[in-house]
C-alpha positions as CSV (number, residue, x, y, z in Angstrom):
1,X,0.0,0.0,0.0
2,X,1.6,3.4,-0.9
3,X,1.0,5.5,2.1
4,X,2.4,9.0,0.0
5,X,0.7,12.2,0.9
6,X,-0.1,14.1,-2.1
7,X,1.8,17.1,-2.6
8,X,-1.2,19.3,-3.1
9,X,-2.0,18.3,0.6
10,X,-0.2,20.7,3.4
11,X,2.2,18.6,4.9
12,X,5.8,18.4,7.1
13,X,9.2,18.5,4.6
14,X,10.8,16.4,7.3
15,X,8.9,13.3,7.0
16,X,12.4,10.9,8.2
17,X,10.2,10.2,11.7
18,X,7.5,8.5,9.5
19,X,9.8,6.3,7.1
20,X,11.2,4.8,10.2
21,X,8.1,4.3,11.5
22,X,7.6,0.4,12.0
23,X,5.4,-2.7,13.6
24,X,7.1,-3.8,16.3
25,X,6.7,-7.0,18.3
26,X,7.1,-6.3,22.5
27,X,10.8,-8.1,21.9
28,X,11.2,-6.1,19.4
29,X,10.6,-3.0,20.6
30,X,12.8,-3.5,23.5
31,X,15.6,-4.4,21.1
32,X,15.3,-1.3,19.2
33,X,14.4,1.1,21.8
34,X,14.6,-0.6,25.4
35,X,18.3,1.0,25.5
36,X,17.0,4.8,25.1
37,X,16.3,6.9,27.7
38,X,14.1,9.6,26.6
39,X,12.9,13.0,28.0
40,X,9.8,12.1,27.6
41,X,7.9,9.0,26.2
42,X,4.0,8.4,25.1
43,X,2.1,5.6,24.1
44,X,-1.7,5.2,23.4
45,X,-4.4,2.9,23.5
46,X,-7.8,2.6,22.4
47,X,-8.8,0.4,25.0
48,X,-12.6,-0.4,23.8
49,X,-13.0,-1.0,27.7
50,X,-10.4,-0.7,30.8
51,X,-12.5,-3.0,32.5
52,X,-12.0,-5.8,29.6
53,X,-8.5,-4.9,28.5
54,X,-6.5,-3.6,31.7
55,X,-4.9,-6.5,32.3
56,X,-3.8,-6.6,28.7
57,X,-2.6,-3.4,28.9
58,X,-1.1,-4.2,31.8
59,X,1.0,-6.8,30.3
60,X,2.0,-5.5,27.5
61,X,3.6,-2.5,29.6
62,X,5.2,-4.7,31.9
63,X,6.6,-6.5,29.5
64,X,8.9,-3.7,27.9
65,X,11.9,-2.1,28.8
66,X,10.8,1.2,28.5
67,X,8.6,3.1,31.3
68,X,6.4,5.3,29.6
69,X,6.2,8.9,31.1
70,X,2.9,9.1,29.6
71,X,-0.2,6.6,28.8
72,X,-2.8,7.9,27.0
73,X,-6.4,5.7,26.7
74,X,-9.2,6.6,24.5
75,X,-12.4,4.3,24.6
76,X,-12.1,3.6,28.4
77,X,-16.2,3.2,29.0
78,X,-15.6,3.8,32.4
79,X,-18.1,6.0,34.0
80,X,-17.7,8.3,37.5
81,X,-17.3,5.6,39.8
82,X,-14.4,4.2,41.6
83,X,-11.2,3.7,39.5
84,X,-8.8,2.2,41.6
85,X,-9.2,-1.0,40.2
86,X,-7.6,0.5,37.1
87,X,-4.6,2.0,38.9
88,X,-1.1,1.3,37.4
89,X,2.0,1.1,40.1
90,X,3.7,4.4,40.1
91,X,1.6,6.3,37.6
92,X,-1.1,8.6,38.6
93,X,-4.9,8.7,36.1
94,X,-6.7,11.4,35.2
95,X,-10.2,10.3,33.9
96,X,-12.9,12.1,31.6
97,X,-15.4,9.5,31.5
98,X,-18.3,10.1,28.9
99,X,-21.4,11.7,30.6
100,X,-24.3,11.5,28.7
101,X,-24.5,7.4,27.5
102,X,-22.2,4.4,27.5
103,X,-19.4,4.3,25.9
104,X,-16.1,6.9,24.8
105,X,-14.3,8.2,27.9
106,X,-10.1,9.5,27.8
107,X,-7.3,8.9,30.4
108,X,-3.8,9.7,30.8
109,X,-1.5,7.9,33.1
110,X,1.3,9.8,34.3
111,X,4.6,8.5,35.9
112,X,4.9,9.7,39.5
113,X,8.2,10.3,38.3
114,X,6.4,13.5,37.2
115,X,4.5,16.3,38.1
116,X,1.0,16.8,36.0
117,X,-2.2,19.2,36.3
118,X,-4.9,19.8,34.3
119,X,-5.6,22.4,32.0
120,X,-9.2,22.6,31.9
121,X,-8.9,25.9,29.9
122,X,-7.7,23.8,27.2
123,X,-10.6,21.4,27.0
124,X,-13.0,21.9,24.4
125,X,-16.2,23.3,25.2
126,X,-19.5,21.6,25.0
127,X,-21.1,20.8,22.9
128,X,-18.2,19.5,20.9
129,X,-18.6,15.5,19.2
130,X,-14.8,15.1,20.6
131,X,-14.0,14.1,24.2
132,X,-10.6,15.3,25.4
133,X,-8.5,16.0,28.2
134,X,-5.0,17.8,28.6
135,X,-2.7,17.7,30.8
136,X,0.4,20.4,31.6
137,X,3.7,18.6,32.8
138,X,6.2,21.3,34.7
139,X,9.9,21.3,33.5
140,X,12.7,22.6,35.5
141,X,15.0,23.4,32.6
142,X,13.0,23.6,29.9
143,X,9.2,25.0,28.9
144,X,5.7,22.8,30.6
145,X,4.8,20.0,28.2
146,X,1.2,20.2,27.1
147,X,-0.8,16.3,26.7
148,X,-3.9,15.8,25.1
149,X,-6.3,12.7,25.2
150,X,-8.8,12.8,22.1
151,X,-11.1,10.9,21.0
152,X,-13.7,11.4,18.3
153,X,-16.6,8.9,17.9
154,X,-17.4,8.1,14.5
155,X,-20.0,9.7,12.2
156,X,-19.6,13.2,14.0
157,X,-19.1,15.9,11.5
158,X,-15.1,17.2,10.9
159,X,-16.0,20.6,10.5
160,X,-17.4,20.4,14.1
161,X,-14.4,19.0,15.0
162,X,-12.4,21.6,13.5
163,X,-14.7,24.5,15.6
164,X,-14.5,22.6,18.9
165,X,-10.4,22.4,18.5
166,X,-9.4,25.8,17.1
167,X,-9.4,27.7,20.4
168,X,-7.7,24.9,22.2
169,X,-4.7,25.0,19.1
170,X,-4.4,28.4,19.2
171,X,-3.9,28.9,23.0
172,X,-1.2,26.6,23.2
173,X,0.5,28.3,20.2
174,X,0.5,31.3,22.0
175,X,1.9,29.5,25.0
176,X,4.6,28.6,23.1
177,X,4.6,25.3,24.6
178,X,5.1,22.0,23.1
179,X,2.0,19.5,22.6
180,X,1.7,15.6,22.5
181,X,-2.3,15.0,21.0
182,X,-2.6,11.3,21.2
183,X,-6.1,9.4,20.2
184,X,-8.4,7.8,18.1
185,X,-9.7,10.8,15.9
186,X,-11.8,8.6,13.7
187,X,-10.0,9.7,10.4
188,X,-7.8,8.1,8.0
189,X,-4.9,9.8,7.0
190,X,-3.6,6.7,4.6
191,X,-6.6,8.7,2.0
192,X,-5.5,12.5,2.0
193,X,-5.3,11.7,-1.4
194,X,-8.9,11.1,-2.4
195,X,-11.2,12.1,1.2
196,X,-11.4,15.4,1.6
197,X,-12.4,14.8,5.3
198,X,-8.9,13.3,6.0
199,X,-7.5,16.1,3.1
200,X,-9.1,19.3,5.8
201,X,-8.5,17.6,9.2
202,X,-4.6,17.0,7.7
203,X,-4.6,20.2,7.0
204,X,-5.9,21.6,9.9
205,X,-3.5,20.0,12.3
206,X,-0.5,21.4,10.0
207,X,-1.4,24.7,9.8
208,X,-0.5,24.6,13.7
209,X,2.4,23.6,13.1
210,X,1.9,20.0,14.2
211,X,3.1,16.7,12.8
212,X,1.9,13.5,12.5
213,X,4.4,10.5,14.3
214,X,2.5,7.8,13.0
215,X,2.2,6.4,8.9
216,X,0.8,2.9,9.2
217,X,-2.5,1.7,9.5
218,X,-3.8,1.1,13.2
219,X,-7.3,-0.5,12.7
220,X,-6.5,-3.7,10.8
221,X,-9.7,-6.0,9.5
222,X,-10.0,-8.4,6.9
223,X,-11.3,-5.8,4.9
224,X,-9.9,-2.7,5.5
225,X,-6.2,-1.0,6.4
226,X,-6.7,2.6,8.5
227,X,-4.9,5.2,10.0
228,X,-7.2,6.6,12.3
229,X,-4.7,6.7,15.8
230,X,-2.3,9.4,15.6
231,X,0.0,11.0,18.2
232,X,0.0,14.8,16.6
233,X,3.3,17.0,18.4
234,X,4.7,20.8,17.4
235,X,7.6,19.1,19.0
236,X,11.4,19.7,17.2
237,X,13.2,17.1,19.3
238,X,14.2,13.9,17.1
239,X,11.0,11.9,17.6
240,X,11.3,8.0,17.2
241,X,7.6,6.1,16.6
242,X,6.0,3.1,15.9
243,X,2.8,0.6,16.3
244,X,2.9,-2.0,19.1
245,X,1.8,-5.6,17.8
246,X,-0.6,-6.7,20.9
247,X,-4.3,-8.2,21.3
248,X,-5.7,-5.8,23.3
249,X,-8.4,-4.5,20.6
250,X,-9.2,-3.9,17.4
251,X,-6.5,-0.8,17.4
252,X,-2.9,-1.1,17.9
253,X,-1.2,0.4,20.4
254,X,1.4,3.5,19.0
255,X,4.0,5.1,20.2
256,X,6.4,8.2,20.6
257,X,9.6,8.9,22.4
C-alpha cells in the first residue's frame, strides 16, 4: 500500500520520523528502543473497555523495557465511579469518562516520576462530538509540556471538529509550549489523497504547526487498512515512533519517544 501524501495536501518536509516508522513486536521493541532513555515517552491505547482490557494493557507495559512517562487511553467506557481497580503502580490517572451514555471516555497515566495538572482551559467546550483532556507537565529546565487525550466517535461531522479544537490549538501556540495530541480521531490519514475529510483535518492540524508521528495503519480488519490513531506533536526534538503488535483491541497500540 503506498502510504504518500499528495503534494497538493499541506504537509511536514521532514517526514524521516514517518519512514522509520515500523510494527514492532514487544521483543522487538525493546531491542530497538529498550536501551533509550528519553525525555519524555508516550504511548496510546484505544482500550474499547479498561475493565475488559486492563490487564492486557497491563502486560503489555510490563513486559517492555521502557517506562512510559505518559499513557494515554481513548475508549475507556468507564463512567464516575471508583477507579482504583484501574490504577497502574507508580503512575497517577486522570479520567474524563463520557457523561451522557455508554461508551467513549479518555485517560492519561502519568509517571509519579512526574508532576502533572490539568488544564481545563484547554478542554474543548460543549457541545463539541470530541472528548478530550489535557494535561500540563512542569519542566525545571525547559518549557511545561502540554498532553492531550482525544477521542472522536465516529460519524460526527469534521467541520465540528475543527470548531471545537481551534481555540484549544491556538492557545497553546501562544503558549509557546510543546503538545503531544494522542487518540483515536476517527480519520484516515492513509486517504489525504482522495477524502477530503482526512484532506481538511490534515490540514488543519499542520497549519498549527503540528506533525503526524504515525504512517501505518492502526485499525486492521479483513477488509480494510486505517490510520485513524495518531499521536500529533509541534515538538522539534528527534522523535522516534511506531505501532505496538498486541491483542488488546481492534487498534494497535502506538508510540512516541
Amino acid at each position: 500500500k503506498n502510504t504518500d501524501f499528495d503534494t497538493d495536501v499541506h504537509i511536514p518536509t521532514d517526514t524521516a520520523h514517518l519512514r522509520n516508522c515500523t510494527y514492532s513486536f514487544p521483543e522487538d521493541f525493546n531491542t530497538k528502543f529498550g536501551h533509550l532513555s528519553p525525555k519524555l515517552s508516550l504511548i496510546h491505547f484505544n482500550a474499547r473497555s479498561l475493565s475488559a482490557n486492563f490487564d492486557k494493557i497491563e502486560s503489555l507495559l510490563t513486559s517492555l523495557k521502557t517506562t512510559f512517562s505518559v499513557i494515554a487511553i481513548s475508549e475507556t467506557w468507564l463512567n464516575d465511579t471508583d477507579h482504583s481497580q484501574f490504577s497502574l503502580p507508580n503512575y497517577k490517572l486522570f479520567s474524563l469518562p463520557r457523561k451522557d451514555k455508554d461508551g467513549g471516555g479518555v485517560a492519561i497515566y502519568v509517571h509519579t516520576d512526574l508532576t502533572a495538572f490539568p488544564r481545563m482551559d484547554l478542554h474543548c467546550k460543549s457541545p463539541t462530538p470530541i472528548e478530550n483532556l489535557f494535561l500540563e507537565i512542569p519542566q525545571t529546565k525547559s518549557k511545561n509540556i502540554i498532553v492531550g487525550a482525544i477521542y472522536r466517535p465516529p460519524n460526527t461531522a469534521v467541520q465540528e471538529i475543527f470548531a471545537s479544537l481551534q481555540p484549544t490549538m491556538e492557545k497553546i501556540n501562544n503558549e509557546g509550549k510543546p503538545c503531544f495530541l494522542l487518540g483515536d480521531f476517527n480519520i484516515d490519514l492513509l486517504k489525504t489523497n482522495i477524502s477530503p475529510v482526512s484532506a481538511d483535518f490534515f490540514n488543519f492540524i499542520t497549519t498549527y504547526n503540528y506533525i503526524h508521528t504515525i504512517s501505518k495503519p492502526t485499525r486492521i480488519t479483513d477488509h480494510s487498512a486505517t490510520l485513524i490513531d495518531n499521536i500529533f506533536t509541534n515538538s522539534s526534538s528527534t522523535l522516534k515512533s511506531g505501532l505496538l503488535i498486541s491483542h488488546i483491541s481492534d487498534h494497535i497500540p502506538i508510540f512516541t519517544l
